[in-house]
C-alpha positions in Angstrom: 64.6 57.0 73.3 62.0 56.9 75.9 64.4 55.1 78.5 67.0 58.2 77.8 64.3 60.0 78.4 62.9 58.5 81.6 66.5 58.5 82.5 66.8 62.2 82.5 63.4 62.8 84.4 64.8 60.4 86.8 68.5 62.2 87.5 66.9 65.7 87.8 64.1 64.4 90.3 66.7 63.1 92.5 69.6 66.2 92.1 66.7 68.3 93.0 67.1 66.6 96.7 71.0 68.0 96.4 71.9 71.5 96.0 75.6 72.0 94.2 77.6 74.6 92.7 80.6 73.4 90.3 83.1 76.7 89.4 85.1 75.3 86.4 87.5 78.7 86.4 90.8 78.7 87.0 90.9 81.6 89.4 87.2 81.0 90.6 85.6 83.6 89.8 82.3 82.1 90.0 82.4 81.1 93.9 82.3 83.0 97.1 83.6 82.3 99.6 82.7 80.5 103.1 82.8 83.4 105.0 80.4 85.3 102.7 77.8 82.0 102.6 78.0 82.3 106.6 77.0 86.2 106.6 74.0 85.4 103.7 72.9 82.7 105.2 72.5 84.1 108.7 70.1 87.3 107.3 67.0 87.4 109.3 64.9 90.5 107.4 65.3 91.7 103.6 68.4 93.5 102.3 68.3 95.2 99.2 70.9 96.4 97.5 70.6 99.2 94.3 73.3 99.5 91.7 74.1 102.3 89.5 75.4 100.2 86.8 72.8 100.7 83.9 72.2 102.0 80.9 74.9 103.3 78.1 78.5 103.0 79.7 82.3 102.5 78.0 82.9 98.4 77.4 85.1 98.9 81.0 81.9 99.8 83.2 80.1 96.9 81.2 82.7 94.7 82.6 82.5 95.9 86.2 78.6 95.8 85.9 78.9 92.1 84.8 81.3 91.1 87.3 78.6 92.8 89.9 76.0 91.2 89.0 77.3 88.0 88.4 78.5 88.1 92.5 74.9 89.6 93.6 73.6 86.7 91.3 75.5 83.9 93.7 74.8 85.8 96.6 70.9 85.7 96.1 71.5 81.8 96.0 72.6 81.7 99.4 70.7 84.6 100.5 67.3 83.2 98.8 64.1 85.3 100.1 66.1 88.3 102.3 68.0 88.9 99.5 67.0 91.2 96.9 68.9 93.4 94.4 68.3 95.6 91.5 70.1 97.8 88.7 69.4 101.4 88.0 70.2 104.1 85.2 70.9 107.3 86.8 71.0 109.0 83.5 67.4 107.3 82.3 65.1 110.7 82.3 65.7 112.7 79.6 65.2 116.2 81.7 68.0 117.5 82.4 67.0 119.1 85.9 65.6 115.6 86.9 68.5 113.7 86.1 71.2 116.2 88.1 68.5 115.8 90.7 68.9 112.1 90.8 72.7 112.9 90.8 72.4 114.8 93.6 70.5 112.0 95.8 73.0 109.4 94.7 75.4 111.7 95.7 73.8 112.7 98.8 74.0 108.6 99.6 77.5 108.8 99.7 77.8 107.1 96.2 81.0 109.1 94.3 80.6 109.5 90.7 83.4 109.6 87.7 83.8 111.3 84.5 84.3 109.5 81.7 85.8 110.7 78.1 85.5 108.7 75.6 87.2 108.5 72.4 86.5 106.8 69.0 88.8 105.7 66.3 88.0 109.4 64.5 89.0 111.4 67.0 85.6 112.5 68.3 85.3 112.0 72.3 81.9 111.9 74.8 81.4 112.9 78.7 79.4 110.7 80.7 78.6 110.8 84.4 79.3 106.9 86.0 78.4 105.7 89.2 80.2 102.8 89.8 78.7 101.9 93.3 75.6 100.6 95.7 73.8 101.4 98.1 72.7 98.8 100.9 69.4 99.2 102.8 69.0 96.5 105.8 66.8 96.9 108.9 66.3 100.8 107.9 69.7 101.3 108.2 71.6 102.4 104.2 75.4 102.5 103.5 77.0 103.1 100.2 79.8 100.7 98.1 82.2 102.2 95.7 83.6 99.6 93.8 85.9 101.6 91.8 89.6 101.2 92.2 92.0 103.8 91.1 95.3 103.5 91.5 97.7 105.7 89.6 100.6 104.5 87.4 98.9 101.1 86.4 96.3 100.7 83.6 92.7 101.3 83.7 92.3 97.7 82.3 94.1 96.7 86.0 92.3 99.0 87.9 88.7 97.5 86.6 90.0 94.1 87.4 90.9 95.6 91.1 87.6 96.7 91.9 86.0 93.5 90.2 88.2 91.4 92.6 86.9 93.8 95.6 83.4 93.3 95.0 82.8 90.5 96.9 84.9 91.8 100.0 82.8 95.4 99.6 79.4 93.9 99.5 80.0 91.0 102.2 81.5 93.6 104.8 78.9 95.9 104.5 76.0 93.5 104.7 77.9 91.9 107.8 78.3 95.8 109.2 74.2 96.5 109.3 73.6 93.1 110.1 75.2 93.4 113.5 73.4 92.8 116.5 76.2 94.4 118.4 78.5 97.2 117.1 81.8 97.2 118.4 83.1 99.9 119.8 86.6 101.9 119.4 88.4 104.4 121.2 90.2 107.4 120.2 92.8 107.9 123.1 93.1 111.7 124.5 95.4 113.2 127.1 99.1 113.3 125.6 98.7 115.5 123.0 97.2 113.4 120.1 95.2 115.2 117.3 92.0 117.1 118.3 88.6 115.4 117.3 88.9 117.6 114.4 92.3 116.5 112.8 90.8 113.0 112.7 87.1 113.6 112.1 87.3 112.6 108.1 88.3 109.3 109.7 85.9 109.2 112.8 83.0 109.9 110.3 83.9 107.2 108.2 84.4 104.9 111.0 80.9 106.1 112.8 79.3 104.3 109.6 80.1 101.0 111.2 81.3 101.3 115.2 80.6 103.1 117.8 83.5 105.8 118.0 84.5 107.4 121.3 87.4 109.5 122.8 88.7 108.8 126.0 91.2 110.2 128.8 93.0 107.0 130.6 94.0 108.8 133.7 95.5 105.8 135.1 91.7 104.3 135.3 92.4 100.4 134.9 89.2 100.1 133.4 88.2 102.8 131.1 89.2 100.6 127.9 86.1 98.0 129.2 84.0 97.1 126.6 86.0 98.4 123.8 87.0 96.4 120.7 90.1 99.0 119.5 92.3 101.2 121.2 93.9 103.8 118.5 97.0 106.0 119.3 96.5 108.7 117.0 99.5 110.8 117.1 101.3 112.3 120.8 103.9 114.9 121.7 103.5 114.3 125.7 104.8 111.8 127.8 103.0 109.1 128.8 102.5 108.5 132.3 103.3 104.6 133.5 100.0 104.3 135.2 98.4 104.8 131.3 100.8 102.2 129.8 99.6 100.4 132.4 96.2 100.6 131.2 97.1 100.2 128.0 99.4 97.4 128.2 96.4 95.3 130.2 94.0 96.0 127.9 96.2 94.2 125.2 96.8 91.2 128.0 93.2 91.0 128.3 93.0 90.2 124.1 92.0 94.2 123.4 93.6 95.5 120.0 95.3 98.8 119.1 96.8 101.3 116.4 99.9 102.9 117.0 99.9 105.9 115.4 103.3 107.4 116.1 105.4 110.0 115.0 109.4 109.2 116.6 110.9 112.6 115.6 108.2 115.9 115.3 109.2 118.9 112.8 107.5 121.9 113.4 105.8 123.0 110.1 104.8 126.6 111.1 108.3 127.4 111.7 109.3 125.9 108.1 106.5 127.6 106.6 107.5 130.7 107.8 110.9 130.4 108.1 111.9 128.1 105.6 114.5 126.3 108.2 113.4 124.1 111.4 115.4 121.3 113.5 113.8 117.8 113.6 113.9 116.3 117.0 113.3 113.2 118.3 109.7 112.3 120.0 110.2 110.8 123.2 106.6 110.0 124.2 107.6 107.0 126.7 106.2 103.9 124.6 109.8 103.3 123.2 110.2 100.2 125.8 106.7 99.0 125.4 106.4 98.6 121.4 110.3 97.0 121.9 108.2 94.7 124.4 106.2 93.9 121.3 108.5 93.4 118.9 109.3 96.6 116.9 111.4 99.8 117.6 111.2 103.0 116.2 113.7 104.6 114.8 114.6 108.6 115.5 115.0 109.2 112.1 113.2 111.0 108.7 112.5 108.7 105.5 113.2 110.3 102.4 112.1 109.1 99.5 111.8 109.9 95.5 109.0 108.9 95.4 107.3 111.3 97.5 104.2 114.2 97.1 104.8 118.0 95.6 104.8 121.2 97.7 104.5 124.7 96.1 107.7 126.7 95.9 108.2 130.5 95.2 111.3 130.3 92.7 110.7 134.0 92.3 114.3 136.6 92.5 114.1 138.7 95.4 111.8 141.5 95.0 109.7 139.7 92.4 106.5 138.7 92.0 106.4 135.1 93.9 105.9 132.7 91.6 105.1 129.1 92.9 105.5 126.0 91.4 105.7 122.3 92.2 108.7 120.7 93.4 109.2 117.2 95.1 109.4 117.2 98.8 111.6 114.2 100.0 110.2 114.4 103.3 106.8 113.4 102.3 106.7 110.2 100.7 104.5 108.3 99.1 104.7 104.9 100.6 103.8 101.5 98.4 101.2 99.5 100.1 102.1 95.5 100.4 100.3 92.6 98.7 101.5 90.3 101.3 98.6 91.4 103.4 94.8 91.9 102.5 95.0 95.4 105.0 97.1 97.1 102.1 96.5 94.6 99.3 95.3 96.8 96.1 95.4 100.0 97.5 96.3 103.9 96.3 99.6 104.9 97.5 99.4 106.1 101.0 100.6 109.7 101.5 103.1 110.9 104.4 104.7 113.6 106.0 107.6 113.4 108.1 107.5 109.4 108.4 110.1 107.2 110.2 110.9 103.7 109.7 110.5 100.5 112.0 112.8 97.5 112.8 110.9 94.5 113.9 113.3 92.2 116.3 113.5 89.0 115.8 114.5 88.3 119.3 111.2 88.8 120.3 109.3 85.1 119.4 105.4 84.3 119.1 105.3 87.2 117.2 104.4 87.2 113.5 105.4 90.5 111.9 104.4 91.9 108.4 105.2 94.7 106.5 102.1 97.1 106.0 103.8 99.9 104.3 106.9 100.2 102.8 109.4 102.7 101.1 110.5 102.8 97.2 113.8 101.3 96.1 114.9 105.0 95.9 114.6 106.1 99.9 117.2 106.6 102.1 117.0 107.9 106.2 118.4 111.0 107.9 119.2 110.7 111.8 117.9 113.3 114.1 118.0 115.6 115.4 118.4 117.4 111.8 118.0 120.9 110.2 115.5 120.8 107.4 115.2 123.4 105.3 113.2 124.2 101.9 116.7 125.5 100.3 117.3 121.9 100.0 114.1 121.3 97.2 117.0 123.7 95.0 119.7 120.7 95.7 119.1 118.3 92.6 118.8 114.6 94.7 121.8 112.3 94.0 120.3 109.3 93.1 123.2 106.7 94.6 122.3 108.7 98.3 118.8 107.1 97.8 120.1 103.5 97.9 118.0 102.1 100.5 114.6 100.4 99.5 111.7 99.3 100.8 112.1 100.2 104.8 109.1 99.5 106.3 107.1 102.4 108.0 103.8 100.1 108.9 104.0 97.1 110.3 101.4 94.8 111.9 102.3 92.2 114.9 99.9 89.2 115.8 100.6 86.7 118.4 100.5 86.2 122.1 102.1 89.7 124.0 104.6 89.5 127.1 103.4 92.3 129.1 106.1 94.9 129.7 104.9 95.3 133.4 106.1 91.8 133.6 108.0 91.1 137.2 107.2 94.4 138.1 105.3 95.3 141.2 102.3 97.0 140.4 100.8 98.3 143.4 102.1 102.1 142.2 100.4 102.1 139.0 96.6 100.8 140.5 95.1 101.4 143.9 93.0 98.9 143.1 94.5 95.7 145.1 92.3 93.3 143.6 93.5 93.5 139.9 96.1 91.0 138.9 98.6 91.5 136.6 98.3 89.8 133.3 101.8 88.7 132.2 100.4 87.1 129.1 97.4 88.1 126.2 95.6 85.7 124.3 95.8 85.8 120.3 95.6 89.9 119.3 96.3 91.8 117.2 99.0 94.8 117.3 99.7 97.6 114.1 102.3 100.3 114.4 102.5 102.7 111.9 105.7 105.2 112.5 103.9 108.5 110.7 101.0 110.2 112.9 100.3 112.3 109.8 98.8 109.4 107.8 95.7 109.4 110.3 95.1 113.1 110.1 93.4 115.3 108.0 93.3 119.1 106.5 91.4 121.7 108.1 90.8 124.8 106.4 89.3 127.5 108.6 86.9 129.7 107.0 84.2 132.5 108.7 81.5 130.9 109.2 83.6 127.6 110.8 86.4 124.5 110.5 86.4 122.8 107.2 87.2 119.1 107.2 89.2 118.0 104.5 89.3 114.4 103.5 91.7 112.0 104.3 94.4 111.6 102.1 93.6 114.6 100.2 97.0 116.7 99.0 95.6 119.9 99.3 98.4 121.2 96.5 97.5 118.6 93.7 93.7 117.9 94.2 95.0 113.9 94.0 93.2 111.9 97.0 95.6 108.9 98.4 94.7 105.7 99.7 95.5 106.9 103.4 91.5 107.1 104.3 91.4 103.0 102.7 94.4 102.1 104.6 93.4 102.8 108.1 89.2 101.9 107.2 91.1 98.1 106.2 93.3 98.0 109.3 90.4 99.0 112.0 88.4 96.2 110.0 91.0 93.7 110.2 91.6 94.6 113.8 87.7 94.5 115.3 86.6 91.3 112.8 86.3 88.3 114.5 85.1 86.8 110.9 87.7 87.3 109.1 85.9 89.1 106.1 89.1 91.1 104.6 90.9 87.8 103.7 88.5 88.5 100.6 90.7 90.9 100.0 93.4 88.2 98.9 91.3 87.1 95.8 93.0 86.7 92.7 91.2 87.1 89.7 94.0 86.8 86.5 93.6 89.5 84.3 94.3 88.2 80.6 94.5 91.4 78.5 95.0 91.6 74.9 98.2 93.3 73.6 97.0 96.7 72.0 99.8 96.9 69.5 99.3 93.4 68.0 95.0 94.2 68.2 96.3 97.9 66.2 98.6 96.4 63.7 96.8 93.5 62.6 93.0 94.8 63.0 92.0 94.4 59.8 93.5 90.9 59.6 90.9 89.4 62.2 88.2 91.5 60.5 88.6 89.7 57.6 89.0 86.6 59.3 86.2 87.0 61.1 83.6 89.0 58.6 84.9 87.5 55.1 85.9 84.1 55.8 82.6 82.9 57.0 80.5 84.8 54.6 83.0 83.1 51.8 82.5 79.8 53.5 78.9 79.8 54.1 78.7 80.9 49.4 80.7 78.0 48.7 78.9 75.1 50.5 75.6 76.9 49.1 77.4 76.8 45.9 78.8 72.7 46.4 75.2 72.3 47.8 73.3 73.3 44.8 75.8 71.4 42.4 75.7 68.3 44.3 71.7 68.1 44.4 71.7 69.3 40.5 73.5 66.2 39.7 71.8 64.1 42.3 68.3 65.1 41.0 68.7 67.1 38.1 67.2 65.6 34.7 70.0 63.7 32.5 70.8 65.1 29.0 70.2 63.2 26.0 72.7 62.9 23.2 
């Protein structure tokens, strides 16, 4: 006994010389990954992070609080000292103005809470206020997490295993965000008709949370796209000039990244609104030959789709009361975001209006193309130019005319670019005879999206100013999309030089119990599990007692 003993004192003396984590799970669920070890490891003051996670919650929440804490746990590991985290209850005071003011300062943080109703077995049901998020304080600089996933049409058993497979990609990219030394900066481009500051200021304010955001005019200047990280396109209805692809182009040469945010055919939508009938026409903005450079062309056509949003329509008789209800518009539809890639891995249906589709060419090599975004099975495409008219919402859809499926609307291209000013003389375009032309980039990053739409937001206009609506928002069905998550994923992926949103690809397996089989044979397992052992534990007390009777019980005389 005392050499086991001494041999025990002995292997712990010298394993506490080694550190060592061992993950025994399947899917790991108990590791992070390098990346994140790089980030903790490199913190140089204190970060602490408070979750809302506490107190009473549905067995759900419990989950999602366990699977949090159980990350923050391994990331105070590597972290050690700088790291510190804690859980609070935002419904611990009893007073009611207290706790809506605590509410309201969660809130204020940028923390969203959920409603939650409850049901029993009885048929009796409870409201509680959830929220299922963070907030991050590093170098006196805060930004909130919301680790909630929702994404309609799958369970909320899959959506709680979403967000718990999220976590770690949440709270690694926004401590690497305040820990930045350096922010990078991106550029909104301005000067051939793209959306006004505010049609994309739900993004841009998003976006200002982690980079320097800017809007600039080209002009032809060579170097106005210096020192930027991104380049975003974000919509255009006029021409561009050669002497701005120029720009452009070299800035991708030089290893510079951009978003493509394009629409190939424009439909006026005052003229449908108020005239119920408008042509579609295609959008010749001049960048047709340098995307095709790239390795995708856009197509002058309009995706329809059956799976698409609602619009109100008066189905009122003439000289009636108007009476509006919702009907499916086929023009706006509601693309599926791919797994394939951790940009759109996970995510909300992204909502569109007037989206085309891309071909990627496989003549152009070096190029690795995926698929972003993507139709239904149920789409098909119209060729402009095209009259599009809201009499056609009356036409009941033919469901063999939808036969097309999944046609890609987003599509992201990495690799080495060929510059389209290749062999080209290029004197015209710069005055400047020093600059080369670079015929070649180094490793970048290109994503074109054919639907300018998907970038912009509502605006309502009211007396006292502009409204911002957020992204993604359908202002006819209160139902928020995954549009804003889309583009905050691709900017990531574009300016990260770290890599962090390959988190995005972990798998956690989600093992659910079949609710029918749990229903039907419920009072089965109770049994097995509540009678059985009690009637187990009475007869070994009962063979117990008989055995040590006749062991040491006093023999009977005849």
């Amino acid at each position: 006994m005392l050499l086991f003993i001494g041999a025990v004192v002995v292997a712990n003396m010298i394993a506490s010389f080694f550190f060592f984590r061992i993950d025994l799970t399947s899917d790991k669920r108990y590791s992070i990954s390098p990346q994140s070890k790089e980030v903790l490891r490199g913190l140089t003051d204190y970060v602490n992070i408070t979750v809302y996670l506490d107190g009473e919650m549905p067995i759900g929440f419990k989950k999602l609080k366990s699977g949090v804490k159980e990350m923050l746990d391994e990331f105070e590991v590597y972290g050690g000292s700088n790291f510190k985290f804690r859980f609070v209850n935002p419904s611990e005071s009893t007073d009611p103005k207290e706790r809506n003011e605590e509410y309201k300062a969660i809130f204020d943080k940028g923390v969203k809470p959920i409603n939650i109703h409850d049901k029993d077995v009885e048929g009796g049901s409870s409201e509680k206020i959830v929220f299922p998020g963070a907030v991050v304080n590093y170098r006196g600089r805060q930004l909130p997490i919301n680790f909630l996933t929702n994404v309609p049409g799958i369970s909320g058993e899959e959506n709680l295993n979403r967000s718990i497979q999220n976590v770690e990609y949440n709270l690694i990219n926004t401590i690497d965000k305040l820990s930045l030394d350096t922010i990078p900066a991106i550029a909104f481009i301005e000067g051939h008709g793209e959306w006004e500051a505010p049609q994309v200021a739900a993004i841009t304010q998003e976006l200002s949370a982690y980079y320097n955001v800017g809007r600039i005019t080209l002009g032809g200047n060579f170097s106005a796209l210096k020192g930027y990280k991104l380049a975003i396109v974000a919509g255009g209805k006029s021409p561009w000039s050669e002497v701005d692809k120029f720009a452009l182009d070299q800035f991708i040469m030089q290893g510079g990244r951009v978003a493509f945010f394009i629409d190939p055919v424009v439909v006026s939508e005052d003229s449908l609104a108020h005239g119920s009938m408008t042509v579609a026409m295609p959008n010749n903005i001049n960048l047709e030959d340098m995307l095709f450079t790239y390795g995708v062309r856009l197509n002058a056509v309009l995706l329809q789709d059956m799976q698409c949003s609602s619009i109100p329509v008066n189905v009122a008789l003439a000289g009636e009361r108007p009476n509006f209800v919702p009907a499916p518009w086929y023009y706006y539809p509601l693309l599926n975001p791919s797994d394939e890639s951790p940009i759109s891995r996970n995510l909300n249906l992204v909502k569109t209006q007037f989206c085309s589709v891309i071909d990627t060419l496989s003549s152009v090599s070096g190029i690795a193309k995926k698929t972003l975004l993507a139709s239904s099975p149920y789409s098909r495409v119209m060729n402009a130019p095209l009259m599009v008219s809201l009499g056609q919402i009356r036409n009941s859809p033919l469901k063999y005319e939808f036969n097309q499926q999944h046609l890609p609307v987003a599509v992201l291209l990495e690799g080495r670019f060929r510059s389209v000013f290749r062999n080209r003389m290029i004197s015209e375009y710069t005055p400047n005879a020093s600059v080369t032309l670079i015929n070649n980039s180094p490793e970048t990053k290109v994503a074109v999206i054919a639907d300018a739409d998907i970038i912009r937001n509502d605006i309502k206009v009211r007396p006292d100013g502009i409204s911002v609506m957020p992204l993604g928002l359908d202002k006819y069905t209160s139902q928020t999309y995954g549009n804003k998550d889309f583009v905050l994923n691709l900017v990531s992926y574009l300016t990260d030089s770290r890599d962090l949103i390959s988190l995005r690809n972990r798998n956690l397996q989600l093992r659910l119990l079949d609710r029918n089989k749990v229903l039907s044979s419920r009072v089965t397992w109770q049994i097995i599990n509540v009678v059985v052992p009690s009637v187990v534990v009475i007869l070994f007390g009962i063979l117990f007692f008989y055995l040590r009777k006749r062991k040491y019980g006093t023999p009977q005389t005849k």
